[in-house]
C-alpha positions in Angstrom: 32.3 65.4 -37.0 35.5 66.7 -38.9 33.5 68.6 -40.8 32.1 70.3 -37.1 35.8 71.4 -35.7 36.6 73.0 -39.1 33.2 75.2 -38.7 34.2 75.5 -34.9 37.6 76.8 -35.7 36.6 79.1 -38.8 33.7 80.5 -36.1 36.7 81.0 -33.9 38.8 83.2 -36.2 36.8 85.2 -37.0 35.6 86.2 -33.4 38.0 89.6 -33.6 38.0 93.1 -32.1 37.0 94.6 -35.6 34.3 92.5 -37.0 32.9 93.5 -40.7 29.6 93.0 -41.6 31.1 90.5 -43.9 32.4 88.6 -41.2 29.3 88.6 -39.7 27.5 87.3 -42.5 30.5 84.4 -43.3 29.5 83.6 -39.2 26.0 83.1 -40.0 26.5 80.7 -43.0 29.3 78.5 -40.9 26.8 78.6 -38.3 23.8 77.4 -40.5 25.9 74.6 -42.0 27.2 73.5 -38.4 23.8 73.5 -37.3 23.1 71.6 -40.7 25.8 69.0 -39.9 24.6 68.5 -35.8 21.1 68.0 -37.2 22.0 65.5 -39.4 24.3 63.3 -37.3 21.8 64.0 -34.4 19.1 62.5 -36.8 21.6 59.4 -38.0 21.8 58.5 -34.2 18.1 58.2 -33.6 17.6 56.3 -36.8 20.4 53.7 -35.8 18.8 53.6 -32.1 15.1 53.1 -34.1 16.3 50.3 -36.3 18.8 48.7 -33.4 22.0 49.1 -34.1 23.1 51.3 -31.0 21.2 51.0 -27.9 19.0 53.9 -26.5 20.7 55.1 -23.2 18.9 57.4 -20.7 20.4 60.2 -19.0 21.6 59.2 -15.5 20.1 61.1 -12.7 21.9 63.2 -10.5 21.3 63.0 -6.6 19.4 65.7 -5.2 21.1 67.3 -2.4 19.4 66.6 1.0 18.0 69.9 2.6 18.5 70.2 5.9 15.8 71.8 8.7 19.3 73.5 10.9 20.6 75.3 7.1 17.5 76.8 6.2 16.9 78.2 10.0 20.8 79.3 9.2 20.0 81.2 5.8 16.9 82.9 7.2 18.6 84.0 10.0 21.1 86.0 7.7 17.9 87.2 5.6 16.4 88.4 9.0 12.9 86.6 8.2 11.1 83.9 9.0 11.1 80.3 6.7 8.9 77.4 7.5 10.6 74.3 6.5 9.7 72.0 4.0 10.7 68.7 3.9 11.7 67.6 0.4 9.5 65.4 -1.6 10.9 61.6 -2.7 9.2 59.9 -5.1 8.2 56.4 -4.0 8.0 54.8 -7.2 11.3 55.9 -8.9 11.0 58.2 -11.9 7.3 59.3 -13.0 5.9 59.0 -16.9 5.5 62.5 -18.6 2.5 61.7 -20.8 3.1 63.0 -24.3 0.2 64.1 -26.1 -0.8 61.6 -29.2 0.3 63.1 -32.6 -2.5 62.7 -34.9 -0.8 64.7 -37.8 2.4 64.1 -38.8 2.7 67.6 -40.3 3.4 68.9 -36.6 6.0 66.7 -36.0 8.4 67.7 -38.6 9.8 71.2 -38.0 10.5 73.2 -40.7 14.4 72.7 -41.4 13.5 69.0 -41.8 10.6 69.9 -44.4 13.1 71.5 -46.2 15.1 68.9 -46.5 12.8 65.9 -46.8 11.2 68.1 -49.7 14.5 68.5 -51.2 16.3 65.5 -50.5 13.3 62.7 -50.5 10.8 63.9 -52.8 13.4 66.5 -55.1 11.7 69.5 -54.8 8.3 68.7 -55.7 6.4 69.8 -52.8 3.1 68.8 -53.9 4.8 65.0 -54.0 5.8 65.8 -50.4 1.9 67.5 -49.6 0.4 64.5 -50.7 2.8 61.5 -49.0 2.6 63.3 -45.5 -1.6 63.3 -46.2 -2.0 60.3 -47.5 0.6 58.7 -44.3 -1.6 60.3 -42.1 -4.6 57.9 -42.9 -2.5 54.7 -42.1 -2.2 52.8 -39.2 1.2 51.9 -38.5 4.7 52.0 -39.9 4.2 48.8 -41.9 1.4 50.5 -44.0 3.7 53.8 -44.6 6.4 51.6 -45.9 4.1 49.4 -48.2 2.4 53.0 -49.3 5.6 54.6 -50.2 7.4 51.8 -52.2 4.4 51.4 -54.2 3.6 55.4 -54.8 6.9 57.3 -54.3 10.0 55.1 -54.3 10.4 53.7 -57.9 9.8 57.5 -58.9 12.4 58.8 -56.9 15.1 56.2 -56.8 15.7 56.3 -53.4 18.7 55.5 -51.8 18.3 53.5 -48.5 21.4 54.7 -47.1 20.5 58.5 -47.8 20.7 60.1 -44.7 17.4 62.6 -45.1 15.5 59.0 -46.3 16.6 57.8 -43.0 15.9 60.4 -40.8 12.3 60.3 -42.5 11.7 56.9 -42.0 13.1 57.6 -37.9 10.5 60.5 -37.9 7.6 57.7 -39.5 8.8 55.2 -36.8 8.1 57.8 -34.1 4.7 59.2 -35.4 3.2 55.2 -35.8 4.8 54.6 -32.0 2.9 57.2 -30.7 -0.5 56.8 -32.6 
């Protein structure tokens, strides 16, 4: 996160009056590599909450308000028109399940920044390597059967290094695509 205040800071000076197009274009590079370095500590977090080593926490939710009938008769008597109140609605059963649609391809589930830098980083630039892993992971049935499949097709050729951080945000997306299948 060092790395993030020196972008922050450099993005800072040159925020001046009399901007160059030069500027400009040294603001869009610090940008892309701060967005680089949030993507990858972002994706670092989720592997360590996928494997266990840092708990999952939920956002906390806020109290709503309480709306009252006597300051909504108050506001529409400043607006000089009529409001029927509404009484607001409470859930009874606490917090209710967005369902999220199955993923039956893991193509859609990696954007394109990421398949830039799995193709890059995991399979080093051969993209038909990369074409033909995501395929062939498609066909399996869980994240078991993707690990087996890539240490026996595309690990010993690529030397992979567990604690690579693109490996790992890979194997977080795999985790998530077999979860939801």
């Amino acid at each position: 996160m060092q790395r993030v205040n020196i972008l922050l800071e450099k993005i800072k000076e040159l925020n001046k009056s009399e901007i160059s197009m030069l500027d400009v274009d040294l603001m869009l590079d610090y940008i892309r590599v701060l967005y680089a370095d949030v993507l990858e500590y972002r994706n670092k977090l989720a592997f360590q909450v996928q494997i266990g080593l840092i708990p999952s926490v939920a956002p906390t939710r806020q109290p709503v308000p309480e709306i009252t009938e006597p300051l909504v008769q108050e506001q529409a008597k400043e607006k000089k028109e009529e409001v029927t109140f509404m009484p607001p609605v409470v859930e009874q059963n606490g917090p209710r399940e967005i369902p999220v649609p199955q993923q039956k391809d893991l193509k859609s589930l990696i954007g394109i920044n990421d398949k830039y830098l799995y193709i890059s980083e995991v399979f080093f630039n051969n993209k038909e390597t990369y074409e033909q892993a995501i395929q062939a992971l498609n066909q399996l049935e869980d994240l078991e059967q993707a690990k087996s499949w890539l240490r026996q097709n595309v690990e010993g050729a690529y030397r992979w290094q567990l604690e690579n951080e693109a490996l790992q945000s890979f194997y977080a997306l795999l985790g998530s695509f077999y979860e939801k299948k």
